[in-house]
N, C-alpha and C positions, 0 to 999 in steps of 0.2 A: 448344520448351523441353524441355532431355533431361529423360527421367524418369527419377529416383532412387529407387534402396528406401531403406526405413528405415533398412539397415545402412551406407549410402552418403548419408546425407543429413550435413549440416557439421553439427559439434556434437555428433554422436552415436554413443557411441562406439562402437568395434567389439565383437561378442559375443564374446565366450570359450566356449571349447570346456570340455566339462565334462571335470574331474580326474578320470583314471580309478586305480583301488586293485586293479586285479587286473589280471590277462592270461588272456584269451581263447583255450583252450586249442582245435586242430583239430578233435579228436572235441567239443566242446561245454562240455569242464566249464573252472573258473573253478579258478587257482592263484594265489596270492599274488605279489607281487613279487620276493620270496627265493627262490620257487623259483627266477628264474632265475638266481640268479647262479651262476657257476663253482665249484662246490666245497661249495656247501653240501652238505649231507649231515648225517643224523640216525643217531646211536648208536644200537644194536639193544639194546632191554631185556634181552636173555640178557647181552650183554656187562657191561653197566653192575650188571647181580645180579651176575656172574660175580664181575667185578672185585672186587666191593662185599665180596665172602667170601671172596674169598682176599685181599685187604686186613684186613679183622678177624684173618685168623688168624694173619698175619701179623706185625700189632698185636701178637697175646695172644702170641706167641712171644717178641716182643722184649720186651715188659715183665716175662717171666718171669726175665726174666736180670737186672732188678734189685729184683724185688719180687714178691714171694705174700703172701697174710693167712696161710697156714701154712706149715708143711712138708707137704709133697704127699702123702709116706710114712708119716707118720706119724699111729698109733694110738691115738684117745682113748676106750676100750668107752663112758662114762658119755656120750658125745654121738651115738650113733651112730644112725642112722636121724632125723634129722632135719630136718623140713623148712627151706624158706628164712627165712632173719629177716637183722636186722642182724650177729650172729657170724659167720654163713656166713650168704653169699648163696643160696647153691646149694644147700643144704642140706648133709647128713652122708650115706654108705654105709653098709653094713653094716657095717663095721670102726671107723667114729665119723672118718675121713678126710673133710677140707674137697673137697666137687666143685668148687669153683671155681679152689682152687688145683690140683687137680688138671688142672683145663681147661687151665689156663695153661702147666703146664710138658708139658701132653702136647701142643699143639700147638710147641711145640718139637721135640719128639722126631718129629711128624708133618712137620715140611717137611723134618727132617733127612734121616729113612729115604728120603721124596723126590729130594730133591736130591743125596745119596751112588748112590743105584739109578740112576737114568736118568745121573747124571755116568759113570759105569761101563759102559751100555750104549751112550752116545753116544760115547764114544771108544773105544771099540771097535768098535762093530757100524759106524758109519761110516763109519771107514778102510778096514773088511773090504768093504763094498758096492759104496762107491767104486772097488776096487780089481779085483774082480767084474765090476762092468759096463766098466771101461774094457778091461783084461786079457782079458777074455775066455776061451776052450779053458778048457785041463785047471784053471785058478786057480778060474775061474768054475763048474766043476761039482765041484771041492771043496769052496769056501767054504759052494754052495748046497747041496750036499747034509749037508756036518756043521749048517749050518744046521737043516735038515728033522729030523736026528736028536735034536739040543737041544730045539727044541718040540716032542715027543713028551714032554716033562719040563714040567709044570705049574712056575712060578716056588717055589708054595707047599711042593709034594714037594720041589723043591730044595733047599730052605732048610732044610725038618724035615733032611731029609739030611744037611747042612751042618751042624747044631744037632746031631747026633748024633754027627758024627766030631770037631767040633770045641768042643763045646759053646755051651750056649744063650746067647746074649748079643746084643744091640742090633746089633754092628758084622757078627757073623756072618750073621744074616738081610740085614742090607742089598746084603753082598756078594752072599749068593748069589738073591737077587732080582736083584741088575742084571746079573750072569753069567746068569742066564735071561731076561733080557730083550734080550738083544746080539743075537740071531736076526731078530730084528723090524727091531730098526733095520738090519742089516744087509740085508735084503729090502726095505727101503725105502727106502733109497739105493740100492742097487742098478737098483731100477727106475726110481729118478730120473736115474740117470746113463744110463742108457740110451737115456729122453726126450733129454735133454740133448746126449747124441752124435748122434743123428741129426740135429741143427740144423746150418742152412748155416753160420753162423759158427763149430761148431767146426770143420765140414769146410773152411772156408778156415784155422785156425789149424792142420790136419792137413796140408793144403797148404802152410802155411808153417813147415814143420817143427820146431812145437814139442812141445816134448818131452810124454809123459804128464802128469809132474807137474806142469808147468806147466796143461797144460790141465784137470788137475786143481782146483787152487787159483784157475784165474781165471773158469773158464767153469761146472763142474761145482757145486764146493761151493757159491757164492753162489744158483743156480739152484736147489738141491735145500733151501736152507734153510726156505720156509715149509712143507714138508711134514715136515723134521724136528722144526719146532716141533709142529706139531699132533702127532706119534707121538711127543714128550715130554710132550705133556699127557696123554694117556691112559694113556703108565706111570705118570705122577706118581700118577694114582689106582689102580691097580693096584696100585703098589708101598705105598701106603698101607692096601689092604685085605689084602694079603696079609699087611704084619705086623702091623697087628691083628687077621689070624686064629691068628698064630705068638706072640701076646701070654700 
């Protein structure tokens, strides 16, 4: 008579393999199911603050365009130095001026000087770099050398400079913040096109005789953008501090 185990005898049923909730990683540790799928991936808390504040100020900009508890400017002596309550949240300054509405329309003015400075230096300083690293000889030790002599020129002196021959005003600083900021970008693209040309696929598109600007606009610009982002975030705060040093 064969002999039968328990998990082979009629009637009874087969065992089940126990349900497992993890995966058994090589070196020993234990990671969830998600980790393996394709693409998961977790947001970096720098980003998610990042984002999170230049989202708010972005908020208090655009709501300045249809609404303050006051005028920004304007002076009330009998309220001044006050602290927060329901009138003003924020309290009052030395002048009896609401800080809140002040907040609001000055982050206006903050993404403005922003956005006018680095628009200024990214079309300019990018065509110059671009045209640097592709060009080459005498183009390439022009652009980099008037380069060198512009940041010898702090953004900030610039601007007082500019404020003096042209006088003090909002739109004068912004310009000449982003006229000193053009060097930069221009060295940074410049180096990026550089990268860029020594790839085998541009040298088959040099093999197949396309023109610079072609291989300007297909191969170069797309390749050099995420580092002009990052060199637009760091003027962005530059050009920020600097006019409210020229405030």
């Amino acid at each position: 008579m064969p002999n039968h185990s328990r998990a082979e005898r009629p009637g009874t049923p087969p065992a089940q393999a126990p349900r497992t909730t993890a995966i058994q990683a090589p070196g020993g540790a234990r990671r969830s199911p998600a980790a393996k799928r394709p693409g998961a991936r977790r947001l970096s808390p720098t980003l998610i603050v990042g984002a999170s504040l230049v989202a708010l100020v972005a908020l208090a900009a655009l709501v300045s365009f249809i609404w303050t508890p006051y005028d920004p400017v304007q002076v009330i002596p009998a309220d001044r130095l006050q602290g927060p309550s329901g009138a003003h949240w924020f309290g009052t300054d030395k002048y009896g001026r609401d800080l809140f509405s002040g907040m609001l329309y000055g982050a206006r003015i903050t993404l403005l000087v922003g956005i006018i400075s680095v628009g200024i230096a990214l079309l300019v300083g990018t065509p110059l770099g671009i045209l640097a690293g592709i060009r080459g000889g005498w183009i390439e030790e022009v652009i980099m050398r008037t380069s060198d002599i512009a940041l010898a020129f702090p953004a900030l002196l610039l601007a007082i400079m500019a404020s003096a021959v042209f006088g003090a005003s909002t739109w004068t600083a912004m310009i000449a913040i982003g006229v000193a900021s053009i060097p930069g970008f221009a060295r940074v693209a410049r180096s990026g096109t550089l990268q860029v040309m020594s790839t085998e696929y541009v040298l088959a598109a040099r093999a197949a005789s396309q023109s610079r600007f072609r291989i300007a606009l297909r191969h170069v610009l797309p390749n050099t953008v995420g580092i002009l982002v990052v060199q637009c975030s760091v003027s962005f705060a530059l050009a920020v501090l600097a006019e409210a040093g020229l405030s």
